[in-house]
N, CA and C atoms as an extended XYZ file, in Angstrom:
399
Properties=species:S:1:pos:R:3:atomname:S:1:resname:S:1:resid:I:1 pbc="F F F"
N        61.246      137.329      287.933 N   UNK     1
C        62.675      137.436      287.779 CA  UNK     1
C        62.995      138.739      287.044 C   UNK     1
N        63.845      139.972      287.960 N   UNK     2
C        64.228      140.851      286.910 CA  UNK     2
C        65.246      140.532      285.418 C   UNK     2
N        64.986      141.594      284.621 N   UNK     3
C        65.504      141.291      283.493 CA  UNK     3
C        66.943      141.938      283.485 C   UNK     3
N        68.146      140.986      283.706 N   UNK     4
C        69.150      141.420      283.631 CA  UNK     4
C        70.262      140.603      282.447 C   UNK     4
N        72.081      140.736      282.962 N   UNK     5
C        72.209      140.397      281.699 CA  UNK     5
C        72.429      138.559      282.143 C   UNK     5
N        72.093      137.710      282.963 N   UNK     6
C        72.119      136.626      283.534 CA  UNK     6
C        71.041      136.109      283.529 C   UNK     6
N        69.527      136.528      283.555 N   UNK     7
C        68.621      136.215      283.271 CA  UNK     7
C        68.290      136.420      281.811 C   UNK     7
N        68.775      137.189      281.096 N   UNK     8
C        68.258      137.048      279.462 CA  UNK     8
C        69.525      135.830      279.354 C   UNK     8
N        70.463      135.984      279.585 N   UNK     9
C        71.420      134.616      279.430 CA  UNK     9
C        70.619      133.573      279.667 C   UNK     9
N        70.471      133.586      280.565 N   UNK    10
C        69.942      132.328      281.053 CA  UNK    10
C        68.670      131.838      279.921 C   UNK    10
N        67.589      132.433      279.902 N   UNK    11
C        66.826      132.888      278.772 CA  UNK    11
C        67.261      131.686      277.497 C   UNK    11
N        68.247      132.489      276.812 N   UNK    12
C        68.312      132.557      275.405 CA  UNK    12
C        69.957      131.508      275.014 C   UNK    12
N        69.998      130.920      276.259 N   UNK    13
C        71.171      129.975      276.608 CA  UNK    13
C        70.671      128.269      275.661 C   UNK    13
N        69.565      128.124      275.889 N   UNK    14
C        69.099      126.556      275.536 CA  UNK    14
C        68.729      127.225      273.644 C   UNK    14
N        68.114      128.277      273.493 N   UNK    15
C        67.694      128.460      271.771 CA  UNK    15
C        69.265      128.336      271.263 C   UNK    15
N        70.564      129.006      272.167 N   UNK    16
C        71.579      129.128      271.076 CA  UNK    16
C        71.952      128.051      270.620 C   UNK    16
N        71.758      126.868      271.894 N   UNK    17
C        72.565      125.530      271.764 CA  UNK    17
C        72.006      124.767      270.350 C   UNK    17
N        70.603      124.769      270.800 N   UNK    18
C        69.203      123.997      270.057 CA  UNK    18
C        69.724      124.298      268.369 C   UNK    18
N        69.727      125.867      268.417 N   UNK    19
C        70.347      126.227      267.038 CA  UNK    19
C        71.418      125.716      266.336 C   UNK    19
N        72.608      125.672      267.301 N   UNK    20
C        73.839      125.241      266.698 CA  UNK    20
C        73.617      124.021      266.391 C   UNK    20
N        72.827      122.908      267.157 N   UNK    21
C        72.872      121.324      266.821 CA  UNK    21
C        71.885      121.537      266.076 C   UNK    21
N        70.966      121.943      265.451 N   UNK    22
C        69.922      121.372      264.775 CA  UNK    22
C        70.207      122.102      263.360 C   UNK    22
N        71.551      123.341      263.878 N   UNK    23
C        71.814      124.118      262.282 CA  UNK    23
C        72.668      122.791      261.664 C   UNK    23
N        73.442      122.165      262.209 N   UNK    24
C        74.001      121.270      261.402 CA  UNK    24
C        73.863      119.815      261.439 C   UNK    24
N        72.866      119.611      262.276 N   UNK    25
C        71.365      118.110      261.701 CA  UNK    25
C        71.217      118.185      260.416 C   UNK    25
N        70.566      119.395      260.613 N   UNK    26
C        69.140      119.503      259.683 CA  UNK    26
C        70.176      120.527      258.387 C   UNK    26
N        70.903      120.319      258.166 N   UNK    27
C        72.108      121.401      256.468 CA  UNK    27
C        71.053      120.967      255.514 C   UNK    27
N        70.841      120.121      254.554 N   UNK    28
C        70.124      119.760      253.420 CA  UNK    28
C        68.781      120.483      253.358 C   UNK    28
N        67.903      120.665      254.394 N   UNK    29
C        66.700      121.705      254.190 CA  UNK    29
C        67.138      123.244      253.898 C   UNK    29
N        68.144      123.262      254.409 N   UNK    30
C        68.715      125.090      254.941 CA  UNK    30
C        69.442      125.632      253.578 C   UNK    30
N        69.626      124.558      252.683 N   UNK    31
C        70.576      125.069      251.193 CA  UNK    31
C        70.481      125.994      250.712 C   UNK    31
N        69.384      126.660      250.452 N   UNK    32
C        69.157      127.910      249.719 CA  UNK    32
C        68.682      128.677      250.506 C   UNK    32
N        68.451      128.872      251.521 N   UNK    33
C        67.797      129.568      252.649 CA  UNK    33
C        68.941      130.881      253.025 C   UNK    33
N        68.421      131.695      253.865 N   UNK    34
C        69.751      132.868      254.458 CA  UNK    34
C        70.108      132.005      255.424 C   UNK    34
N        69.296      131.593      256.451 N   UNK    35
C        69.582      130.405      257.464 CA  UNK    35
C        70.642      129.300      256.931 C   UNK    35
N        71.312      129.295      255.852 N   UNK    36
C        72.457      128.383      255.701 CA  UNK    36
C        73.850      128.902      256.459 C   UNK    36
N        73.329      129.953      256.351 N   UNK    37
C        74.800      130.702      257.244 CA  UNK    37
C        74.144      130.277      258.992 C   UNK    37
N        75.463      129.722      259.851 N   UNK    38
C        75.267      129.270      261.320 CA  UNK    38
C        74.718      130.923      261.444 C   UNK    38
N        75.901      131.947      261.558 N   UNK    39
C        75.725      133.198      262.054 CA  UNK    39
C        74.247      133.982      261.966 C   UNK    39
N        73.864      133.790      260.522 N   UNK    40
C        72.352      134.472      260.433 CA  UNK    40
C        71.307      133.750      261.252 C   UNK    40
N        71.511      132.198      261.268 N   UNK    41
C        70.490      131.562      261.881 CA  UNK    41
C        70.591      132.058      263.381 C   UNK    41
N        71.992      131.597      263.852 N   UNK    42
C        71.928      131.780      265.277 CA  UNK    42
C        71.091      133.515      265.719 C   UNK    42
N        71.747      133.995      265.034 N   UNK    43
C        70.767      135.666      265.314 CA  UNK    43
C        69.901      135.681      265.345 C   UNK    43
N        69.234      135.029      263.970 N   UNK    44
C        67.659      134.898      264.136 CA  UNK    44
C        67.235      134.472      265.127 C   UNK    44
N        67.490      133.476      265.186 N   UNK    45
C        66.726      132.743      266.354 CA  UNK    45
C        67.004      133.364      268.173 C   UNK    45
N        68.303      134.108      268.281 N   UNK    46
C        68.535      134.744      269.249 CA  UNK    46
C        67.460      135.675      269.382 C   UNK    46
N        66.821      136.917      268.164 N   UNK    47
C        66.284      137.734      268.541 CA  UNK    47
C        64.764      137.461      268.843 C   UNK    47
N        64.732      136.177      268.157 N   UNK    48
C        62.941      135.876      268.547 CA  UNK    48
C        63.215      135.083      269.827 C   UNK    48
N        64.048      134.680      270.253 N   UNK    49
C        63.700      134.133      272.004 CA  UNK    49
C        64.163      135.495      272.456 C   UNK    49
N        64.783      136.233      272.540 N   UNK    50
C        65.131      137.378      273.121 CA  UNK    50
C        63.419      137.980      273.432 C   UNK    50
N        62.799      138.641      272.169 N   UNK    51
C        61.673      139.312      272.194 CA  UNK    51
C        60.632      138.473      272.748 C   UNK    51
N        60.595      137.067      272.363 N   UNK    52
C        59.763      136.189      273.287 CA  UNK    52
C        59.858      136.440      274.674 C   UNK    52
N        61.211      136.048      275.122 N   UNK    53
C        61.543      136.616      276.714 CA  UNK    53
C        60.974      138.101      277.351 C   UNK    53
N        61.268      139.193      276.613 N   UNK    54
C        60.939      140.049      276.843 CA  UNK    54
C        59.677      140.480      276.763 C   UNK    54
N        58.515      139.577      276.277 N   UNK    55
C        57.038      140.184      275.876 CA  UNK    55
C        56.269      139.326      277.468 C   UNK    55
N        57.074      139.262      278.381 N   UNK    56
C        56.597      138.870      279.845 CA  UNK    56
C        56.569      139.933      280.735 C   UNK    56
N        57.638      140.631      280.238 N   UNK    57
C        58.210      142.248      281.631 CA  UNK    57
C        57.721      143.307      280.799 C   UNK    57
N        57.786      143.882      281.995 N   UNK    58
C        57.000      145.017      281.635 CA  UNK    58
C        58.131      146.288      280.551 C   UNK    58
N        57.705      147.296      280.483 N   UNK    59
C        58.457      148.367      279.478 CA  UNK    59
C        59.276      148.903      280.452 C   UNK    59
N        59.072      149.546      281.843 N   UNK    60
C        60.284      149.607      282.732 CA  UNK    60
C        61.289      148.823      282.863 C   UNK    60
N        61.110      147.514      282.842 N   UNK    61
C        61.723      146.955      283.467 CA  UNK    61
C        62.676      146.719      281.926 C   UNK    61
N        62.245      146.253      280.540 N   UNK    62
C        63.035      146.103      279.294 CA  UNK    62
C        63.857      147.950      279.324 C   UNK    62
N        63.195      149.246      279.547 N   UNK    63
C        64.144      150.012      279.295 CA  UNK    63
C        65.262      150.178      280.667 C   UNK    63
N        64.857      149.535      281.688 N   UNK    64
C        66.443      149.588      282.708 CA  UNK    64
C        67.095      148.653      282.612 C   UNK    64
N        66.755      147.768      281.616 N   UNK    65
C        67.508      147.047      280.834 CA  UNK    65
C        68.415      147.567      279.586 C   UNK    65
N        68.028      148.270      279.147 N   UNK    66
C        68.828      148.723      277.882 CA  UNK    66
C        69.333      149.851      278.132 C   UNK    66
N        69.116      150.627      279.673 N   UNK    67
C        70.001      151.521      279.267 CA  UNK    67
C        70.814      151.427      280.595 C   UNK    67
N        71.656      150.060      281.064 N   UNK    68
C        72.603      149.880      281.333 CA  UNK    68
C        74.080      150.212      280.810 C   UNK    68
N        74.684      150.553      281.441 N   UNK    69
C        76.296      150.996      281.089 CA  UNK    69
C        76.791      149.408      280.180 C   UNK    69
N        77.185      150.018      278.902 N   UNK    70
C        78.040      148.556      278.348 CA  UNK    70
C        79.578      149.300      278.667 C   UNK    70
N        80.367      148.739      279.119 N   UNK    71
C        81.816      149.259      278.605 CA  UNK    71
C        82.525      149.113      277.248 C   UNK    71
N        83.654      150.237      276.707 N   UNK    72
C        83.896      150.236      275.785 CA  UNK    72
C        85.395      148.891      275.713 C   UNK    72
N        85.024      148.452      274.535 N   UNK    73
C        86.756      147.233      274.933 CA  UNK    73
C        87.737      148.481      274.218 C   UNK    73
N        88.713      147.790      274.688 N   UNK    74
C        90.241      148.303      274.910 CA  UNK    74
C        90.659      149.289      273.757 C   UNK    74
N        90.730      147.925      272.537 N   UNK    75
C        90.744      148.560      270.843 CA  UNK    75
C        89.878      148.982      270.362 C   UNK    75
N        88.802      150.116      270.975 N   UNK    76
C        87.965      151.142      270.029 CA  UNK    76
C        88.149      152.578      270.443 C   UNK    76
N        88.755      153.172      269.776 N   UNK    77
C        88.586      154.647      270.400 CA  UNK    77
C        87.430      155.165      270.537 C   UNK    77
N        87.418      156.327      271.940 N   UNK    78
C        86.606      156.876      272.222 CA  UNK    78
C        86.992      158.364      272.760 C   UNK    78
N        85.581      159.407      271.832 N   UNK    79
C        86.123      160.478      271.570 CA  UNK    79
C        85.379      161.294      272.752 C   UNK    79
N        85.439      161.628      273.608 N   UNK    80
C        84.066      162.403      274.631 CA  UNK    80
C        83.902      163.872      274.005 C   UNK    80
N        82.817      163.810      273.940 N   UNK    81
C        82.291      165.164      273.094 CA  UNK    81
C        81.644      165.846      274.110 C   UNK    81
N        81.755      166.936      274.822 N   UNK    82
C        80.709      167.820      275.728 CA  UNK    82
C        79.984      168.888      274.840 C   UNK    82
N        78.442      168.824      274.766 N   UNK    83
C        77.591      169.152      274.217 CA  UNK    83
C        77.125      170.731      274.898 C   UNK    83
N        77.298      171.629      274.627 N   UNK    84
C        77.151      173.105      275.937 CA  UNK    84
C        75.790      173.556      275.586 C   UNK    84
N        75.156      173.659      277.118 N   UNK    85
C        73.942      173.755      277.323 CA  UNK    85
C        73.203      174.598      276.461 C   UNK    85
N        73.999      175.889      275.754 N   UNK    86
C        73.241      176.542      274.992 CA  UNK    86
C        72.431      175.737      273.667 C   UNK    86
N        73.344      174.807      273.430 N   UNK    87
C        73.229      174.185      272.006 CA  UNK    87
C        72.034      173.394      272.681 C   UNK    87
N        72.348      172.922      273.126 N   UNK    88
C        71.107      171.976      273.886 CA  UNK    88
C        69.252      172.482      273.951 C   UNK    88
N        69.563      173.585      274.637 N   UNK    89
C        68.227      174.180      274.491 CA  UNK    89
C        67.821      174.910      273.533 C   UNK    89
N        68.589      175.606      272.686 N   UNK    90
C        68.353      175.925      271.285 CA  UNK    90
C        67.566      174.696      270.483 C   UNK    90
N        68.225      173.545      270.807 N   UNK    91
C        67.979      171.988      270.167 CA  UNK    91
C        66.696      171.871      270.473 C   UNK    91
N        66.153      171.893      271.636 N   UNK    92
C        65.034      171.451      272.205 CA  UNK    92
C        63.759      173.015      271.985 C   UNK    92
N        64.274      174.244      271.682 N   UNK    93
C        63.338      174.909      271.217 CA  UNK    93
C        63.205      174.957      269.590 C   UNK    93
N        63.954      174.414      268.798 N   UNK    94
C        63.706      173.612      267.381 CA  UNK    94
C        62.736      172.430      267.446 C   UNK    94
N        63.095      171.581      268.578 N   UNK    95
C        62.347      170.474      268.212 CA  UNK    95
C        60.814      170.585      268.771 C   UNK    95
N        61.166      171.412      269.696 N   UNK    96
C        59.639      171.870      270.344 CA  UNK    96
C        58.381      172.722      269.672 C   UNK    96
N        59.218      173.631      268.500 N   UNK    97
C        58.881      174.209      266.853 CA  UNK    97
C        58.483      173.276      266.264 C   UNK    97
N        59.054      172.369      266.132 N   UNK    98
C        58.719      171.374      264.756 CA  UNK    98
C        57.118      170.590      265.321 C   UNK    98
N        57.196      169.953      266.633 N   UNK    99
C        56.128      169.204      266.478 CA  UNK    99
C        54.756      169.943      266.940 C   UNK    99
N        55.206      170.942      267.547 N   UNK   100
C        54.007      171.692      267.701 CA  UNK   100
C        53.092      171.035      268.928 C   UNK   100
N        52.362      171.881      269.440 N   UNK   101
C        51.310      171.198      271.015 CA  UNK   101
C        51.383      169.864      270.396 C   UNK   101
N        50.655      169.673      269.404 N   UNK   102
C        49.960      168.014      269.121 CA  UNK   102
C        50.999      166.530      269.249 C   UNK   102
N        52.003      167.459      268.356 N   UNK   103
C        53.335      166.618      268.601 CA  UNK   103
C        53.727      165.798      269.967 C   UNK   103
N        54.133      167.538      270.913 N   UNK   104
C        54.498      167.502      272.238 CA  UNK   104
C        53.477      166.707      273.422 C   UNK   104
N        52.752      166.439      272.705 N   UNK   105
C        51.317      165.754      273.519 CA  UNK   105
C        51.632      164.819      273.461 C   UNK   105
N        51.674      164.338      272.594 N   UNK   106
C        51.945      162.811      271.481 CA  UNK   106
C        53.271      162.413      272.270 C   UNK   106
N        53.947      162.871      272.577 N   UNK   107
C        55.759      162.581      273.135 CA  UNK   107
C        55.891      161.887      274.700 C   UNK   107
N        54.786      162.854      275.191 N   UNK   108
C        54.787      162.969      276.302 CA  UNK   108
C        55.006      164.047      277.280 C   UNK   108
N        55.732      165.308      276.195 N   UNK   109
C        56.065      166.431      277.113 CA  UNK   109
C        57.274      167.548      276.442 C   UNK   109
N        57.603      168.287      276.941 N   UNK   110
C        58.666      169.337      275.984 CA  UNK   110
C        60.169      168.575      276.506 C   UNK   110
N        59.935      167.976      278.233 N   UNK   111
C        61.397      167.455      278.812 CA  UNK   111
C        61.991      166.502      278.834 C   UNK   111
N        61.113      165.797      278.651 N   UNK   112
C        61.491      164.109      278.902 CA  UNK   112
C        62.771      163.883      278.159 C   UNK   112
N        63.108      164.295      276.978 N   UNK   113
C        64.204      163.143      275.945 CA  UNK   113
C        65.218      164.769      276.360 C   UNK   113
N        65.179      165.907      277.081 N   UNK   114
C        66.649      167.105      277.685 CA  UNK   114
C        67.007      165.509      278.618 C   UNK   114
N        66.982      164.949      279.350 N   UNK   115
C        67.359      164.380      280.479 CA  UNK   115
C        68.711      164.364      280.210 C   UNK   115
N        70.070      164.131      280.580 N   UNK   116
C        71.183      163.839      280.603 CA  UNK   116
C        72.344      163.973      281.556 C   UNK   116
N        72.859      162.305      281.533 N   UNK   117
C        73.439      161.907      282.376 CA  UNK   117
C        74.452      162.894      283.710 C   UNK   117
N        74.451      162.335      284.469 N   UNK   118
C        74.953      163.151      285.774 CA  UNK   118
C        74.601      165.244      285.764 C   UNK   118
N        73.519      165.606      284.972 N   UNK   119
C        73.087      166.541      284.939 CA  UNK   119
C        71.533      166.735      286.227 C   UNK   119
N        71.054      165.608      286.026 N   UNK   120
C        69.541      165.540      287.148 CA  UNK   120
C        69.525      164.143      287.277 C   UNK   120
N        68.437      163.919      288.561 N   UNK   121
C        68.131      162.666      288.581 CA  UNK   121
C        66.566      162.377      288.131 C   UNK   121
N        66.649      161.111      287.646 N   UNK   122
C        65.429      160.707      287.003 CA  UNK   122
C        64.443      159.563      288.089 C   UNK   122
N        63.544      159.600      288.351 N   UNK   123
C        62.212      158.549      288.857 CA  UNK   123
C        61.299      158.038      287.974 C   UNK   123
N        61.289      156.941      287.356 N   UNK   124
C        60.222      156.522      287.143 CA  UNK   124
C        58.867      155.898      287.868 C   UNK   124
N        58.186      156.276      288.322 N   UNK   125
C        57.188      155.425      288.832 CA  UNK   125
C        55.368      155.800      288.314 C   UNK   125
N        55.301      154.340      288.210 N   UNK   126
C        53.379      154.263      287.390 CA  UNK   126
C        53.107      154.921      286.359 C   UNK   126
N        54.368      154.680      285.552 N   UNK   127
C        54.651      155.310      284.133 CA  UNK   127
C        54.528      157.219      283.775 C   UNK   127
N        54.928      157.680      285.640 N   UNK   128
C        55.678      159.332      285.640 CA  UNK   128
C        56.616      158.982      285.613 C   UNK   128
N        57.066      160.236      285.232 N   UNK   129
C        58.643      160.779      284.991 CA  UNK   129
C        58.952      161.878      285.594 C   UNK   129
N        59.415      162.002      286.851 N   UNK   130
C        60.087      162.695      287.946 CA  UNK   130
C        61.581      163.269      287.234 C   UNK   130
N        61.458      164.490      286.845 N   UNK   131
C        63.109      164.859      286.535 CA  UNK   131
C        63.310      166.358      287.696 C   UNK   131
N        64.665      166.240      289.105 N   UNK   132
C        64.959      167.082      289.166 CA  UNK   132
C        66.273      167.318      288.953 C   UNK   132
N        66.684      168.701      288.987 N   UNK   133
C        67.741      169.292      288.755 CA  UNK   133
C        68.593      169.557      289.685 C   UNK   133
């Protein structure tokens, strides 16, 4: 089953319930605990079935998961900032300074993290990274 946002629902649908009835069964153990708060418990327990769920799929498949489009709601402003290419590669010959070959080894490469949106297209396959322009 790919990992989308209906299948992690689906997922992490029975821990929220389990939580809410058993957060207020079980109050008298939870007194002094952070888990007395519903909210902290329910999180908790969201992020360990979450990561449970997720320690089945693979790392492709959790990062085309996360880097799905969320939309912004209504009441938050949003400021679009365009970043100009000079700054950009200036950026990336600083950071390419700092870590040095060993670094850049270690990363994976000098290009991988320039990628940006509607600028190239990206391929992942058998853990390459296809970027053209």
């Amino acid at each position: 089953m790919p990992v989308n946002t209906i299948s992690v629902g689906a997922a992490v649908t029975p821990t929220v319930i389990q939580t809410y009835l058993s957060h207020y069964l079980n109050r008298r153990p939870l007194a002094q605990k952070p888990t007395a708060h519903i909210s902290y418990h329910e999180g908790l327990e969201l992020i360990r079935r979450f990561l449970h769920y997720a320690s089945f799929h693979t790392v492709d498949e959790l990062q085309a998961f996360t880097s799905q489009w969320v939309p912004v709601p209504r009441w938050v402003h949003v400021n679009v900032v365009e970043v100009s290419s000079n700054l950009l590669e200036r950026s990336a010959q600083l950071l390419n300074a700092q870590l040095g070959p060993e670094g850049i080894k270690a990363v994976g490469g000098k290009n991988w993290w320039q990628v940006r949106q509607g600028r190239c297209s990206c391929t992942i396959q058998a853990n390459t990274l296809t970027v053209e322009t």
